[in-house]
N, C-alpha and C positions, 0 to 999 in steps of 0.2 A: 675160051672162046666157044669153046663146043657147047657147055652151059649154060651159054645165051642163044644160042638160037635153040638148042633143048626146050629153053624158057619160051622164048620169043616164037617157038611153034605150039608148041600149047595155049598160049596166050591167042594164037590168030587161033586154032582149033577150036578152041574155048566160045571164042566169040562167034566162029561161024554155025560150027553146032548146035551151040545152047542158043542163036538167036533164031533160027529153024525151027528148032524144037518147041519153043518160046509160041513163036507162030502158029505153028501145026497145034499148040494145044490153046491156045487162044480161040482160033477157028472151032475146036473142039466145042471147047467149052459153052461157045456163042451158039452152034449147033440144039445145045442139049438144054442148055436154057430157055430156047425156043418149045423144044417138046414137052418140058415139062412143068413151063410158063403157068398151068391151071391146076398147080401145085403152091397153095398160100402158105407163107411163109411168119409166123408171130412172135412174137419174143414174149408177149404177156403169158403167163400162165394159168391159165385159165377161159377153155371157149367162153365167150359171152352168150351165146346162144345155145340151144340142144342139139346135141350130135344126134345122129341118128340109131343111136345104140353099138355101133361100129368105132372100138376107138381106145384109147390109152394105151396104146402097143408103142414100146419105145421104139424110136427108129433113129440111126446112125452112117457116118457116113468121115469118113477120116481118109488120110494122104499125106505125103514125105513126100515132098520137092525138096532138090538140093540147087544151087546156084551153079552155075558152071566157072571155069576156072577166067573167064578173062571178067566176071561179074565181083567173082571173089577179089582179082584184083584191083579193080576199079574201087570195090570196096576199102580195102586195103590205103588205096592213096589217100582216099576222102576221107578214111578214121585220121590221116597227120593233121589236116586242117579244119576238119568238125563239119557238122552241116546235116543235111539231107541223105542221107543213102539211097537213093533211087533204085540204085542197081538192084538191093533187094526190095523195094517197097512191089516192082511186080511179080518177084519169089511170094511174098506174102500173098499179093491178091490173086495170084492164082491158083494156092492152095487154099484161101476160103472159101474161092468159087467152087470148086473141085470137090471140096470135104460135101459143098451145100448140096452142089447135085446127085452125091453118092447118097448124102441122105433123103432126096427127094428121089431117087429112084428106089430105096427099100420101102419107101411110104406108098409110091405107087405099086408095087410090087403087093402089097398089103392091104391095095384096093382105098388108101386113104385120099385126100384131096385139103385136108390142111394140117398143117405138123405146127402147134405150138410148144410155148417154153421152149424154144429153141436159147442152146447155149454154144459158145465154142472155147474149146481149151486149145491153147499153142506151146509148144513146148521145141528148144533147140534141140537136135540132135549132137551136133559137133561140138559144142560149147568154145567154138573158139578156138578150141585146139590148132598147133599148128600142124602143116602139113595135111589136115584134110581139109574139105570142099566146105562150106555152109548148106546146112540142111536141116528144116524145118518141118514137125508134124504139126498138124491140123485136126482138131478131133470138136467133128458138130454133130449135137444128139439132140433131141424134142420128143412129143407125146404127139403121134398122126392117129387122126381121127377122120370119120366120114361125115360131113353135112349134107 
């Protein structure tokens, strides 16, 4: 009995912490996205137009979010009957946002105003193992340049 509310408190812990947290980096993120909104963002490789001489300096920006324990288990029920994981589809988007802005802040940092060839690598940290959390790196890199 003791090992279920052990469980059954983790579980509400899980969910109220990590939805807080969830929140407060949301607001974050929406913040910083705003500032650094006149920072363009390309996937082509290659400017079309002449930089200003200012420019091919690779710039990066990477993050490890983990899921909290009541996403994990949500997770967990949805793997018996297949479908959708939501729980982690906003794990995911909040470390692309997060990697993006970490690289749009080295690029302004560097005096740049557009970062092409932008790429992103993902990679699991827990692989699933049991008894840990799920957690996820995020790794976005490009060439910032000045126009």
């Amino acid at each position: 009995m003791i090992e279920f509310v052990i469980f059954l408190s983790l579980i509400l812990l899980g969910f109220g912490f990590g939805s807080y947290r969830e929140k407060q980096h949301y607001r974050s993120i929406i913040e910083r996205e705003a500032q650094y909104r006149d920072i363009l963002v390309f996937e082509s490789s290659y400017p079309k137009e002449q930089t200003d001489g200012h420019g091919g300096q690779l710039v990066q920006g990477s993050v490890v979010i983990s899921a909290d324990y009541f996403k994990t288990f949500v997770a967990g029920l949805r793997k018996l009957i297949g479908g959708r994981l939501r729980s982690y589809e906003s794990l995911l988007d909040r470390g692309r946002r997060e990697a993006v802005l970490r690289m749009k802040h080295e690029a302004h940092q560097a005096g740049a105003n557009h970062v092409f060839n932008v790429r992103f690598e993902t990679s699991s940290i827990s692989k699933g193992e049991s008894g840990t959390l799920s957690s996820v790196e995020v790794l976005v890199y490009g060439s910032a340049v000045k126009r």
